[in-house]
TILO-690485 format. One record per residue: x, y, z of N, C-alpha, C, O in turn. Coordinates in Angstrom, 3 decimals, padded with zeros to 6 digits, m for minus. Example, Ala and Ser with C-alpha at 12.3 -4.5 7.8 and 13.67 -1.06 7.14 Angstrom:
2
<<013.190; m005.690; 007.800>; <012.300; m004.500; 007.800>; <013.200; m003.300; 007.800>; <014.236; m003.319; 008.465>>
<<012.850; m002.250; 007.080>; <013.670; m001.060; 007.140>; <012.900; 000.030; 007.870>; <013.409; 001.138; 008.039>>
END
This chain:
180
<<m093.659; m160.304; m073.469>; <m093.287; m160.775; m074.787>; <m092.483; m162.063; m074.619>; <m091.663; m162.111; m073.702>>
<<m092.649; m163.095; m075.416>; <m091.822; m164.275; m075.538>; <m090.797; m164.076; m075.846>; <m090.410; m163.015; m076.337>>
<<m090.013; m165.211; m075.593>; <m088.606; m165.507; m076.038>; <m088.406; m165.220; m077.546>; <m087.595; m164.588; m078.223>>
<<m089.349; m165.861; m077.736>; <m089.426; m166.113; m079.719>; <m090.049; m164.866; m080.194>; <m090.063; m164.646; m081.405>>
<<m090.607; m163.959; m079.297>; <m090.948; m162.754; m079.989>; <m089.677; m161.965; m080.059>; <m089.238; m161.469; m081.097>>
<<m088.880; m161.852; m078.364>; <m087.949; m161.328; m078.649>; <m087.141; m161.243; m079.904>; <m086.764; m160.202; m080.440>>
<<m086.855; m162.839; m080.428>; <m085.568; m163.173; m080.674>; <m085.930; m162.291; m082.442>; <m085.100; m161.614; m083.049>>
<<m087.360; m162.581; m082.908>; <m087.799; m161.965; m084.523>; <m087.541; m160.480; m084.323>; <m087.065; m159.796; m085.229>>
<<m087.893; m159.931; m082.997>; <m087.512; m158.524; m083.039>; <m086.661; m158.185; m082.832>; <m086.502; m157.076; m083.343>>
<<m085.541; m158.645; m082.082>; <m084.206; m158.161; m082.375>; <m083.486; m158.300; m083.793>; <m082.933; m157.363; m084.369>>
<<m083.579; m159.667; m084.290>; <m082.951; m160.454; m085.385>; <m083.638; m159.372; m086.646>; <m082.964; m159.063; m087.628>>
<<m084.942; m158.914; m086.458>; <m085.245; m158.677; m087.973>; <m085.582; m157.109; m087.640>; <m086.565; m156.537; m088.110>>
<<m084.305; m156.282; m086.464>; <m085.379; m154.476; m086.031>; <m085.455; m153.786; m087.110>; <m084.967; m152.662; m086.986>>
<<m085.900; m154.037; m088.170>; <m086.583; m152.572; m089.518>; <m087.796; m152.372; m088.956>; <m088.524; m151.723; m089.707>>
<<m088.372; m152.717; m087.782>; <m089.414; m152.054; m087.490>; <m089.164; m150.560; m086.690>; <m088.718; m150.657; m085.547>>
<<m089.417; m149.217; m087.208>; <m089.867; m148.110; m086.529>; <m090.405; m148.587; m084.801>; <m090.518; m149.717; m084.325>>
<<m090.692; m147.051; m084.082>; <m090.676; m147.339; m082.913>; <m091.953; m147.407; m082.685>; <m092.569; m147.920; m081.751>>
<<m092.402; m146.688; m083.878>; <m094.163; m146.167; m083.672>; <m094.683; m147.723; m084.698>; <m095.879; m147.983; m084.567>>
<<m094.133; m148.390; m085.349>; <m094.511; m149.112; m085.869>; <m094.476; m150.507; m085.033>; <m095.282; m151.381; m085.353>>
<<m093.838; m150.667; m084.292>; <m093.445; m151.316; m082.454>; <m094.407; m151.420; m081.943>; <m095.124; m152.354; m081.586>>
<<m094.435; m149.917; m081.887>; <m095.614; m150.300; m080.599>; <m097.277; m150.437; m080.944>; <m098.048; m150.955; m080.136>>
<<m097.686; m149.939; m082.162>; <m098.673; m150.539; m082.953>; <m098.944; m152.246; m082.855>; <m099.936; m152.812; m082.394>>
<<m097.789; m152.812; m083.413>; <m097.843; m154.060; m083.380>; <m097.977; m154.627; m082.070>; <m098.921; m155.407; m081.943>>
<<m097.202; m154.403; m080.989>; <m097.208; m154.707; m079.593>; <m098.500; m154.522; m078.707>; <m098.765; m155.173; m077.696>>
<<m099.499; m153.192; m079.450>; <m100.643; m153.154; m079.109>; <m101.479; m154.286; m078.972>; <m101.828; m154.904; m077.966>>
<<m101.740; m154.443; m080.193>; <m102.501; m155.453; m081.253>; <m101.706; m157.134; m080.671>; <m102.219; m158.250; m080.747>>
<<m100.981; m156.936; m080.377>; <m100.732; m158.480; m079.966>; <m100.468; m158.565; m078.588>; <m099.941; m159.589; m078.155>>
<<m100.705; m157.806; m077.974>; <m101.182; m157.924; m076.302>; <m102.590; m157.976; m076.612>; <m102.980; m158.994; m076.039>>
<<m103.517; m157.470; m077.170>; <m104.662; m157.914; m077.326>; <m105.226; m158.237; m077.978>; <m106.342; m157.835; m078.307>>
<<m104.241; m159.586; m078.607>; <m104.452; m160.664; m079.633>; <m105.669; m161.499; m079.710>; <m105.911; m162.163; m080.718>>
<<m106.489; m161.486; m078.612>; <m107.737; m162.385; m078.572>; <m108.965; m161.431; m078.943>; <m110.112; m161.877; m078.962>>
<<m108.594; m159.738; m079.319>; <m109.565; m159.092; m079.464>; <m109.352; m159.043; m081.149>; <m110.441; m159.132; m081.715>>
<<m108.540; m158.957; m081.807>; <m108.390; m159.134; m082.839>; <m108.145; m160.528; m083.894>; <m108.196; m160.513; m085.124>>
<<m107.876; m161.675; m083.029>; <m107.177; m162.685; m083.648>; <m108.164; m163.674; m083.265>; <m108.529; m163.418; m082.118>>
<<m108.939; m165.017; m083.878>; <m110.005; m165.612; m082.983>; <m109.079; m167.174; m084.240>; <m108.945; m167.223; m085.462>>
<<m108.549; m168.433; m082.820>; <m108.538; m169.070; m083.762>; <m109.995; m170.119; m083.327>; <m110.985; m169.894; m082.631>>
<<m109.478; m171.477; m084.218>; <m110.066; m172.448; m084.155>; <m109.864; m172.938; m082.999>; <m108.825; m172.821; m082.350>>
<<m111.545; m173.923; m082.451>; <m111.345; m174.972; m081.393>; <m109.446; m175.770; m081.430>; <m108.405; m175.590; m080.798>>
<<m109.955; m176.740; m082.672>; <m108.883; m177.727; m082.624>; <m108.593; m177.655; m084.360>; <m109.322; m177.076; m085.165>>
<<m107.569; m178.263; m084.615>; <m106.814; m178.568; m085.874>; <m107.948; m179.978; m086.642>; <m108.436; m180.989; m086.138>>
<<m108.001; m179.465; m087.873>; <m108.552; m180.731; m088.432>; <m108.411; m180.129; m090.291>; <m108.422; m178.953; m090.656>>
<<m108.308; m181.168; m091.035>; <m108.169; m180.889; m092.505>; <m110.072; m181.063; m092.519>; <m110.741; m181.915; m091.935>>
<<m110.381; m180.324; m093.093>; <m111.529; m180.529; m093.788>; <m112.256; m181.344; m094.696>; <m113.335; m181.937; m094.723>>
<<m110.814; m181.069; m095.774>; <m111.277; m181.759; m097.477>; <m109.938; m181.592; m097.890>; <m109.498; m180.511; m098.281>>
<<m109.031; m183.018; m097.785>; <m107.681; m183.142; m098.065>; <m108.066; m183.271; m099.720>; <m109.057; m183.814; m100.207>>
<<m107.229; m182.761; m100.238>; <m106.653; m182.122; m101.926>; <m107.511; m180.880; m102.173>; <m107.865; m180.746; m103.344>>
<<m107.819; m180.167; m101.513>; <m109.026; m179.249; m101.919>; <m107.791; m177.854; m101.827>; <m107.054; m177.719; m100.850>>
<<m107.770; m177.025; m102.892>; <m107.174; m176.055; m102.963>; <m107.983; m174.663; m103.522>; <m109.053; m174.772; m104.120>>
<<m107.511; m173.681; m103.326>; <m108.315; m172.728; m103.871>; <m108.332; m172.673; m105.212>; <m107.318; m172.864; m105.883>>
<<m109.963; m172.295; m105.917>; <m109.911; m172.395; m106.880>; <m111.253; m171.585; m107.059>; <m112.046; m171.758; m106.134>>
<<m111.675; m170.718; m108.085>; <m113.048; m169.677; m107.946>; <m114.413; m170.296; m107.468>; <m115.260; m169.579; m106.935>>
<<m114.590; m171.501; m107.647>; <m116.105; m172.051; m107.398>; <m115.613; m173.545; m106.940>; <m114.605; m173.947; m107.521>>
<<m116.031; m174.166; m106.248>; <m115.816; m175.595; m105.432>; <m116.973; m176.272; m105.565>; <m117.791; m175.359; m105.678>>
<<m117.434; m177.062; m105.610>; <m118.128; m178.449; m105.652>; <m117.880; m178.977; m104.463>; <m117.145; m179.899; m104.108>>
<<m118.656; m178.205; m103.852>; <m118.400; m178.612; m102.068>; <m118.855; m180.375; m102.002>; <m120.057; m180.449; m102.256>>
<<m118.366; m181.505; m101.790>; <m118.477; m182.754; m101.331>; <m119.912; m183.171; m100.939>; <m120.511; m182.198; m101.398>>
<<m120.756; m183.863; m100.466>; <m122.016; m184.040; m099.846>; <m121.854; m183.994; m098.484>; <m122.423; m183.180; m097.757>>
<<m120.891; m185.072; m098.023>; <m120.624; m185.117; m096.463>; <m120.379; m183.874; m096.119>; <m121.211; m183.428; m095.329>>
<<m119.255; m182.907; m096.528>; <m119.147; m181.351; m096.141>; <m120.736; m180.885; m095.983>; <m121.032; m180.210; m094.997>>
<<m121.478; m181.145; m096.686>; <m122.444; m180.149; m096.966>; <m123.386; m180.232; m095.930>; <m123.901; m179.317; m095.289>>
<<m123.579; m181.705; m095.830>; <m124.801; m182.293; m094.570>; <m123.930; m181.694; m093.135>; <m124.293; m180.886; m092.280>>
<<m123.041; m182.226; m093.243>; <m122.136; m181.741; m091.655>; <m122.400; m179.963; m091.516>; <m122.925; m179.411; m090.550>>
<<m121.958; m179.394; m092.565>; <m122.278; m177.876; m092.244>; <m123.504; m177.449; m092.137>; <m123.756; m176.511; m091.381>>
<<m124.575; m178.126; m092.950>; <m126.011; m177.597; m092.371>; <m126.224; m178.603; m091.496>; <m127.397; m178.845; m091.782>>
<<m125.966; m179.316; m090.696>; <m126.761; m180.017; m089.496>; <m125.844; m179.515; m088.339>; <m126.073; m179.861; m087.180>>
<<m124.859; m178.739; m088.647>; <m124.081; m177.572; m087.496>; <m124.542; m175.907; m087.644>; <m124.068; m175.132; m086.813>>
<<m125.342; m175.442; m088.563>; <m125.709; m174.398; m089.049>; <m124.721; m173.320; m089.230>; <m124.498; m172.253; m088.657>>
<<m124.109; m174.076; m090.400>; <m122.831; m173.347; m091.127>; <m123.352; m173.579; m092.397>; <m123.866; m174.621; m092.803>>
<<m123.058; m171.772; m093.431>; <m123.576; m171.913; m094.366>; <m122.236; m172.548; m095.298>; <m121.006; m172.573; m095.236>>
<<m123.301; m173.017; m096.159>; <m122.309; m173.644; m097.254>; <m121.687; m172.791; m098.226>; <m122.541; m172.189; m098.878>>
<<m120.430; m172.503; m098.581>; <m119.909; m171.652; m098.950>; <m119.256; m172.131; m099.944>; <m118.230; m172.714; m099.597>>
<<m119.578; m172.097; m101.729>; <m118.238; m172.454; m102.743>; <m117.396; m171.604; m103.508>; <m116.673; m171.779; m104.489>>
<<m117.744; m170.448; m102.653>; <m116.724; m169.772; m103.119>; <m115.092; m169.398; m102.954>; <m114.553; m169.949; m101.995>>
<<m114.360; m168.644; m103.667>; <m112.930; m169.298; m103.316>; <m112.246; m169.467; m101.934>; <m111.313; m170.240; m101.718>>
<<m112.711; m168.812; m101.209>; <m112.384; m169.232; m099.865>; <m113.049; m169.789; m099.051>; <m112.794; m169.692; m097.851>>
<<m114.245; m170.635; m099.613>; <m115.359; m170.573; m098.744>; <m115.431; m172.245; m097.968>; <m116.391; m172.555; m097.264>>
<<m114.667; m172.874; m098.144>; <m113.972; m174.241; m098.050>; <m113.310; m173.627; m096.629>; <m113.999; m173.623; m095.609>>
<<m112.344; m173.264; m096.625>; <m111.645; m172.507; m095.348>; <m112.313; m172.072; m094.458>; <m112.126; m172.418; m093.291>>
<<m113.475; m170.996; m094.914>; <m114.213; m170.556; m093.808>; <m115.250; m171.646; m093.092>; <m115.636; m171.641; m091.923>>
<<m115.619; m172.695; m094.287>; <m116.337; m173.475; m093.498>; <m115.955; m174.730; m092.410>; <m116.577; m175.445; m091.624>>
<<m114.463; m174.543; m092.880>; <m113.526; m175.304; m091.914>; <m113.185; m174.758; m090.700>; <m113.509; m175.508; m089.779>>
<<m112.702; m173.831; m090.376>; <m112.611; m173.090; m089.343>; <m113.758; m173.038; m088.716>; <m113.700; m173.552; m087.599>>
<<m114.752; m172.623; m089.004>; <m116.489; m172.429; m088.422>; <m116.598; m174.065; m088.007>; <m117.045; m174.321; m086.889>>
<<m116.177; m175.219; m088.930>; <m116.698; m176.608; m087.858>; <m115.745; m176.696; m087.174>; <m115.837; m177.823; m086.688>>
<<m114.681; m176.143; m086.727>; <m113.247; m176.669; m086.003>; <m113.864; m175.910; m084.491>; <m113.275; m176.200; m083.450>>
<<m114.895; m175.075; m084.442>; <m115.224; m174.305; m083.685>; <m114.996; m173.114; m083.289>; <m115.235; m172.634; m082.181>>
<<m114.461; m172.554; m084.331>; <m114.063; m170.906; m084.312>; <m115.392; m170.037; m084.846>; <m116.475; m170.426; m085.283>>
<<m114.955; m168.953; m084.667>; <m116.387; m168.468; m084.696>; <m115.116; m166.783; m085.702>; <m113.918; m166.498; m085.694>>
<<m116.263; m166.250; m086.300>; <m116.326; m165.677; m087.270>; <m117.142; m164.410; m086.880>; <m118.360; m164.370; m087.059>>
<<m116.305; m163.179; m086.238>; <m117.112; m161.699; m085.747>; <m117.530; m160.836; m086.940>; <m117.485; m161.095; m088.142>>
<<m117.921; m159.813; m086.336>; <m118.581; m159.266; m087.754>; <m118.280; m157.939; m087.559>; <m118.519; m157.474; m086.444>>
<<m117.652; m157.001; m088.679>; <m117.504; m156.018; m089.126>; <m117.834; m155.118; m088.427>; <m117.848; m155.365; m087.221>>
<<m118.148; m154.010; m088.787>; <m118.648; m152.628; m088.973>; <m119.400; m152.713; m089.740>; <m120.626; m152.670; m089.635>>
<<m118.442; m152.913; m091.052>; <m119.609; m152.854; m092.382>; <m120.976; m154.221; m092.655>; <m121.720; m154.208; m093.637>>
<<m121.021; m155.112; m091.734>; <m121.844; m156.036; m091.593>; <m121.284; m157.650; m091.976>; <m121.877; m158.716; m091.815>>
<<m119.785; m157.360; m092.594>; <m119.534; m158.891; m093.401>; <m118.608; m159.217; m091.955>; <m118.449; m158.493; m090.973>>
<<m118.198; m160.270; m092.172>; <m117.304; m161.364; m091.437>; <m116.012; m160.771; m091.823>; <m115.587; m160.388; m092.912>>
<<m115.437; m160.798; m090.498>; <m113.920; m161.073; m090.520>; <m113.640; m161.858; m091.891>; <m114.455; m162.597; m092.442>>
<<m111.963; m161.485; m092.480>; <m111.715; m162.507; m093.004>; <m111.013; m163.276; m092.637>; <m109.992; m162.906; m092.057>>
<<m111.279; m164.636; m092.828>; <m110.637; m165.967; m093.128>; <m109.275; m166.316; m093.433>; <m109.127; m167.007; m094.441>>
<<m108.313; m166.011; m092.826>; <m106.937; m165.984; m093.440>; <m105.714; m166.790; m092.883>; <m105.305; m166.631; m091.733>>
<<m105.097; m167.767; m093.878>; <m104.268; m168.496; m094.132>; <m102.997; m167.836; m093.322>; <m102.501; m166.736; m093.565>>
<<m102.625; m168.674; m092.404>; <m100.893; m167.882; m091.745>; <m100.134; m168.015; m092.821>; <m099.640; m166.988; m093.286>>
<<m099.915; m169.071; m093.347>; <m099.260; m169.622; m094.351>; <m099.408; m169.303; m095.185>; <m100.180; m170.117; m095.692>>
<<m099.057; m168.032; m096.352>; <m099.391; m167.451; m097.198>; <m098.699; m166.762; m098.229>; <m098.884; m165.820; m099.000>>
<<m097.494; m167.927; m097.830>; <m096.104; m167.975; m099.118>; <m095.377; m166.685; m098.907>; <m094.620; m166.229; m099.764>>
<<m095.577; m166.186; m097.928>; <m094.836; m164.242; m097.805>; <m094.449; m164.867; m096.631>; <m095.043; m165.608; m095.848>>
<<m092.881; m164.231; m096.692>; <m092.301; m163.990; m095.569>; <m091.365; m165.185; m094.939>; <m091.109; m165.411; m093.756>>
<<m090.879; m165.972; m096.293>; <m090.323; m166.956; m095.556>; <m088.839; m166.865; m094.744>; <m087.853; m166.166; m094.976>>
<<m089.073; m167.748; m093.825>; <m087.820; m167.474; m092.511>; <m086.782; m167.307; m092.975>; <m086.856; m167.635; m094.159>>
<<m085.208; m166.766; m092.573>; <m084.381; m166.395; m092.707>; <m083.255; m167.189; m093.212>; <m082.229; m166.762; m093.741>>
<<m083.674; m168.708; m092.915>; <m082.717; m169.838; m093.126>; <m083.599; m170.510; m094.350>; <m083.121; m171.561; m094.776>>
<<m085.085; m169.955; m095.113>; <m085.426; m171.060; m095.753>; <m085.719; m169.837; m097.049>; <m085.726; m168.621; m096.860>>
<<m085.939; m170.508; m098.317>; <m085.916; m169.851; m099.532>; <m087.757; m169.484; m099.383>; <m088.271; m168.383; m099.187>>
<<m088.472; m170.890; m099.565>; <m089.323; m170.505; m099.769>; <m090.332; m170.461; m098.628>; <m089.682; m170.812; m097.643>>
<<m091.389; m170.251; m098.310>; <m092.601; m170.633; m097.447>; <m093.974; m171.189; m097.894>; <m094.437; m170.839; m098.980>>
<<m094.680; m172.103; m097.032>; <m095.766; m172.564; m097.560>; <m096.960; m171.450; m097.917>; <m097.287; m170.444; m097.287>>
<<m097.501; m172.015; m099.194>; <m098.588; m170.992; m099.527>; <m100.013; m172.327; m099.608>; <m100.365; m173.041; m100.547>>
<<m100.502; m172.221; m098.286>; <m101.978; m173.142; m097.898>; <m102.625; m173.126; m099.280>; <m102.870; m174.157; m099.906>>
<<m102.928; m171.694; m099.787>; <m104.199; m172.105; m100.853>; <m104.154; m173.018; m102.287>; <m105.088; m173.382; m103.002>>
<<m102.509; m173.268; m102.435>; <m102.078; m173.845; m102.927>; <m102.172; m175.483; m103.039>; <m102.330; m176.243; m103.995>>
<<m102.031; m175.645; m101.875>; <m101.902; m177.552; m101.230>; <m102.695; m177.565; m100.418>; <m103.014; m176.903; m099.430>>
<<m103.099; m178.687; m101.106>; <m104.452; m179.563; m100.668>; <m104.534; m180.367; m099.307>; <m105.433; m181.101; m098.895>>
<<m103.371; m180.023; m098.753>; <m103.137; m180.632; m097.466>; <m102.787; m179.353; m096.199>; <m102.335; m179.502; m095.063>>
<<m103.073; m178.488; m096.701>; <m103.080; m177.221; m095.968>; <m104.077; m176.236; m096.195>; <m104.438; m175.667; m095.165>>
<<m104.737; m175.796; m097.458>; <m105.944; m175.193; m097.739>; <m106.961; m175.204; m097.041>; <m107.504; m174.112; m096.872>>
<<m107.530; m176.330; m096.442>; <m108.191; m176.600; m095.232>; <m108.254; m176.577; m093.968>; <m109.203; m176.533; m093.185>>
<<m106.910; m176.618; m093.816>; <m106.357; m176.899; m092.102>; <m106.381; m176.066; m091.244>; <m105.590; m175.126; m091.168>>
<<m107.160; m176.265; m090.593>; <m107.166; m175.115; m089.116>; <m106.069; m174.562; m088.783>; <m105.700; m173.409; m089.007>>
<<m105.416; m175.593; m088.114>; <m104.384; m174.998; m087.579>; <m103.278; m173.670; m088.018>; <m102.425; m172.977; m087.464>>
<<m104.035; m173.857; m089.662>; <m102.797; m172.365; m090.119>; <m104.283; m171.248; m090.461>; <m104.041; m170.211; m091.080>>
<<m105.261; m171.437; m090.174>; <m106.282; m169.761; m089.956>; <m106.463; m169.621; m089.162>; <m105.881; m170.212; m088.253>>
<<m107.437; m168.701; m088.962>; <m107.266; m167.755; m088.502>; <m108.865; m166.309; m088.755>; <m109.137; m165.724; m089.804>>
<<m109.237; m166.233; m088.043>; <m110.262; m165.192; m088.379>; <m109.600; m163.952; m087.500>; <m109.206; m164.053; m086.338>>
<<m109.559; m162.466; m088.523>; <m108.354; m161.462; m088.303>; <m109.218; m160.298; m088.680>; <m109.967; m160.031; m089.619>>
<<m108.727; m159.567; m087.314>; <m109.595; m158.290; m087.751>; <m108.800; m157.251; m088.590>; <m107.580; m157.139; m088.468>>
<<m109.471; m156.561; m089.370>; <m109.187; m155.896; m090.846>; <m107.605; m154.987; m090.057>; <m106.677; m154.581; m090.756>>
<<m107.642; m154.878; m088.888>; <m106.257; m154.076; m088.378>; <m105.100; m154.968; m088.208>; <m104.015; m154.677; m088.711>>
<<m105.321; m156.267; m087.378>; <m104.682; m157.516; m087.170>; <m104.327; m158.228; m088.744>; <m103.298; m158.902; m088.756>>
<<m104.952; m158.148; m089.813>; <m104.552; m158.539; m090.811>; <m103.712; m157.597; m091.742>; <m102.874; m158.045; m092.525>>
<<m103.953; m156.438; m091.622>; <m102.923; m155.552; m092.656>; <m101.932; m155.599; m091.978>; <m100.990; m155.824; m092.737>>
<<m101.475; m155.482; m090.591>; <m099.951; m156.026; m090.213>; <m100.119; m157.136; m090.477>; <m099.559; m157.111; m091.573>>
<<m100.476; m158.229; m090.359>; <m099.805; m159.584; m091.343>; <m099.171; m159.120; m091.785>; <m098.078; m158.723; m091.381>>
<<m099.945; m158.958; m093.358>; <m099.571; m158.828; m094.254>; <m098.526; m158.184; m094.705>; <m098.076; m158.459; m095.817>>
<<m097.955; m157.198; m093.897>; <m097.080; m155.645; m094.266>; <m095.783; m156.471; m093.583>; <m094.677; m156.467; m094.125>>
<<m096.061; m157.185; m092.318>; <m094.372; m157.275; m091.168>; <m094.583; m158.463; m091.361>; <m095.712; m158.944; m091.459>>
<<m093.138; m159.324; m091.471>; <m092.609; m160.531; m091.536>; <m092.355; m160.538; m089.828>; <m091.513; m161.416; m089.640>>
<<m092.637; m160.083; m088.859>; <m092.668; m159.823; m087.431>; <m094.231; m160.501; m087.015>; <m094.572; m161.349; m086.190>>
<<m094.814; m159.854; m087.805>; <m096.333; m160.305; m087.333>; <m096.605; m161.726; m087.915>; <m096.783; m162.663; m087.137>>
<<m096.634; m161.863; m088.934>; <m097.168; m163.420; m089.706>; <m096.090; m164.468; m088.771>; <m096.566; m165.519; m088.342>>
<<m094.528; m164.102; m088.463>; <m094.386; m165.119; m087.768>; <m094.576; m164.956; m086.243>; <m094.219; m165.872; m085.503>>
<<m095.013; m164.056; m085.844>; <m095.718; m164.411; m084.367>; <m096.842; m165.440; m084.691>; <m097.003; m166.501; m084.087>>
<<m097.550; m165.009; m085.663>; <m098.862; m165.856; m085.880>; <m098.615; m167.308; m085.881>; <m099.151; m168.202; m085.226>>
<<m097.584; m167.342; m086.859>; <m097.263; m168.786; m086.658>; <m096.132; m169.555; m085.737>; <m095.664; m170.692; m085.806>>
<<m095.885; m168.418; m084.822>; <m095.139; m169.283; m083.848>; <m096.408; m169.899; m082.726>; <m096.346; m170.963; m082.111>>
<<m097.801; m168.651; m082.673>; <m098.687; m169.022; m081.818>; <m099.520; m170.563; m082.237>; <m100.135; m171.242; m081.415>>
<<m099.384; m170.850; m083.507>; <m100.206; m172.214; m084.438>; <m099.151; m173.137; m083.580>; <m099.467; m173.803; m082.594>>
<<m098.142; m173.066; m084.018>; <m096.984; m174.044; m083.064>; <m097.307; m174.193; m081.397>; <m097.467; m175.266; m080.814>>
<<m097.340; m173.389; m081.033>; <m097.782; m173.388; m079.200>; <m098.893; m174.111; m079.269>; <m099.202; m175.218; m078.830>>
<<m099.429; m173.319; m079.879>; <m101.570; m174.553; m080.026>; <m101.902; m175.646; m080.322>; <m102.567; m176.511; m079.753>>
<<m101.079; m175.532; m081.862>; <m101.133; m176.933; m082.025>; <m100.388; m177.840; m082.332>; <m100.598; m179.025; m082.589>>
<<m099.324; m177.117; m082.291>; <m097.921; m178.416; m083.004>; <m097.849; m178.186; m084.505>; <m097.909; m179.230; m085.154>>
<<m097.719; m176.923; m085.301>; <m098.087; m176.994; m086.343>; <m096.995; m176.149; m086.860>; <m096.840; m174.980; m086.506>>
<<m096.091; m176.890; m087.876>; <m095.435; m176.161; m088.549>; <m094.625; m176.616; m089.680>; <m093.613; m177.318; m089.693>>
<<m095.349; m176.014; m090.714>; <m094.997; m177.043; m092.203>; <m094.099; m176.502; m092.753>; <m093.858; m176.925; m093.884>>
<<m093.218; m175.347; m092.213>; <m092.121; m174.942; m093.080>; <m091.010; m175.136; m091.893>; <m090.127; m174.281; m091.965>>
<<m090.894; m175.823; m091.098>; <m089.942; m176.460; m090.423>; <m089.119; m175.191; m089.339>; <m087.973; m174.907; m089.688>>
<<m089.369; m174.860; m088.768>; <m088.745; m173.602; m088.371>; <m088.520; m173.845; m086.635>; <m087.432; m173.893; m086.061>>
<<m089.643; m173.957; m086.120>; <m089.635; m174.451; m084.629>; <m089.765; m175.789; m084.363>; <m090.241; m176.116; m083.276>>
<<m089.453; m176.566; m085.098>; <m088.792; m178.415; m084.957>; <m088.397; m179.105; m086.097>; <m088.677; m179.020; m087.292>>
<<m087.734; m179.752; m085.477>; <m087.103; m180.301; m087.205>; <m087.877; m181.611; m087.723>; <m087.532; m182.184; m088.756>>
<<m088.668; m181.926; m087.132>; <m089.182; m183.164; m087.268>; <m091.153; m182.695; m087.580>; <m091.791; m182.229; m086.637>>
<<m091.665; m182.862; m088.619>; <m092.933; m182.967; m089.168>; <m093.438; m184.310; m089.549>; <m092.673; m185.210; m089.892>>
<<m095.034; m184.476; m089.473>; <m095.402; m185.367; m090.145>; <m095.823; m184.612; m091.904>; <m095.659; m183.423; m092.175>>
<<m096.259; m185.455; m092.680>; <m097.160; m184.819; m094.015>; <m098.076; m183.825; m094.398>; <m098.562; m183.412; m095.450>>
<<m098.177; m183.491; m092.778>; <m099.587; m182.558; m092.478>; <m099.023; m181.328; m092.212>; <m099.762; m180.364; m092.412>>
<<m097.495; m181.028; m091.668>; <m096.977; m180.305; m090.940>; <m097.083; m179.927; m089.649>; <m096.900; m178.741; m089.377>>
<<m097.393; m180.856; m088.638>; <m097.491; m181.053; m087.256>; <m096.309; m181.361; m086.864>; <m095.604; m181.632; m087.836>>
<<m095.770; m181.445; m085.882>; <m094.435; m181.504; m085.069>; <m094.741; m183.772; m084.463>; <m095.646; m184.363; m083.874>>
<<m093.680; m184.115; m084.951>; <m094.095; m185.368; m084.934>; <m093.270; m185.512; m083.667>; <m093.229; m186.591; m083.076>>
END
């Protein structure tokens, strides 16, 4: 375990023991559950979630001449970003895709800050690799549940890529939330 894992699990222990070691499972074998992107890239800067998208032309030619389907539905901008960043997208049980999910997801902000970024929101994060993530249906309900897990997630975006728009592991960002 890291330093920085340590430091969330001491600083924040409401986690149970059995709820510990669940999580500790699952993130020792973070590459079986957690798949990110190649590299960081915005997709379609101002593009935010919204029920149906008007996917761009250039998006559209780039995703079918990479054989990525075109997707306008509300998340489907994201998934097709991640899929050209070079992440790849496993498949179920039940036959669908992993979902697609935003680290950054306005829950759980750090201890010193009020609020946290919510990606689907801003158009300068809605797209961006560097904060998804394709999460298997076990790896994502802890997200969602432990403020332990979402910020491992995003301490690992920081290690990868320099990425952190709510300021937490450097004090210095560019517009994008990269570590300048």
């Amino acid at each position: 375990m890291s330093e920085f894992h340590s430091k969330i699990s001491s600083k924040f222990n409401v986690l149970t023991s059995s709820e510990k070691k669940i999580i500790d499972e699952v993130w020792e074998h973070r590459d079986t559950y957690i798949k990110w992107p190649a590299k960081p890239r915005l997709l379609w800067p101002g593009c935010v979630r919204i029920k149906y998208h008007g996917i761009p032309d250039r998006i559209k030619e780039e995703a079918r001449s990479k054989g990525v389907q075109v997707d306008s539905r509300s998340n489907g901008p994201a998934i097709m970003s991640i899929l050209l960043a070079g992440g790849e997208r496993p498949t179920r049980s039940n036959g669908q895709g992993w979902h697609i999910d935003h680290i950054y997801d306005g829950k759980f902000p750090w201890a010193t800050k009020m609020v946290s970024l919510h990606a689907v929101k801003d158009g300068k994060h809605f797209t961006q690799t560097a904060g998804l993530v394709a999460i298997h249906p076990i790896a994502e309900a802890l997200k969602d549940e432990y403020f332990y897990v979402a910020w491992m997630l995003r301490h690992e975006a920081f290690l990868r890529f320099g990425y952190d728009p709510d300021r937490v592991f450097c004090d210095m960002i560019d517009e994008y939330g990269f570590r300048k």
